[in-house]
Structure formats: C-alpha cells, structure tokens
C-alpha positions, 0 to 999 in steps of 0.5 A: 441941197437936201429936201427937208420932209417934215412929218405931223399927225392930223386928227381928222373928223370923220365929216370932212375926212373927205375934204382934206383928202382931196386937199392932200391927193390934190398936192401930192401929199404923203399920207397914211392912216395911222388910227382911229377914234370912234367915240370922238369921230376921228381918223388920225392922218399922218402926212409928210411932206416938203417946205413947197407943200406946207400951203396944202397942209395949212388948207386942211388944217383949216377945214379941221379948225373950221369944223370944229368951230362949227360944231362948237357954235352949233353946240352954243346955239343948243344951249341957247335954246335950251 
C-alpha cells in the first residue's frame, strides 16, 4: 500500500515559533521555511506529512489558534480599559 503525504501551509506567529517546531522535530515532521511576514509577525511553515502524524499537526495548529485567541482577548481587555 502507498503512503499518502499530505502537504498544508502553516502561518506561524513568530512567539510560538518555537513551540511548534519542537512539536514538528519531536514527530518527525517534514518541514521547510517557505516565507515571512513581518508586519503581521509570521513565518509561513510548510510541512508534509503521513496520516500516523496528523496528531502532531493538530497539536501545532493548536498552539497557533490559542495564541491567537490570546492575543484577541488581550486586545478586548485593552479596549475595556480604555
């Protein structure tokens, strides 16, 4: 049977870059560099990897969404003190 490899793009804020590259070192992820953004604060991540690995990807996709919900309720408690 043929190993399926599946591709996707992560847009990875640049403080929990490390985070999720100890997620995607830990399990062996394929992975490369494949842009920035600095006014956003972002490194674009593409990784690939096996149907066994989707776990791990799910893990840093995480890290991702709950960074930003972080910073968004941190920007509704600015706004509250304003």
């Amino acid at each position: 049977m043929q190993t399926v490899i599946t591709k996707r793009e992560l847009q990875v804020p640049v403080n929990v870059l490390i985070r999720v590259a100890d997620v995607l070192l830990e399990n062996e992820i394929t992975n490369s560099i494949t842009g920035t953004d600095e006014e956003d604060g972002h490194i674009t991540i593409e990784v690939e990897y096996e149907k066994e690995q989707r776990n791990a990807i799910h893990e840093a996709e995480d890290i991702i969404c709950d960074y930003h919900e972080n910073e968004e309720d941190e920007e509704d408690d600015d706004e509250e003190e304003d």
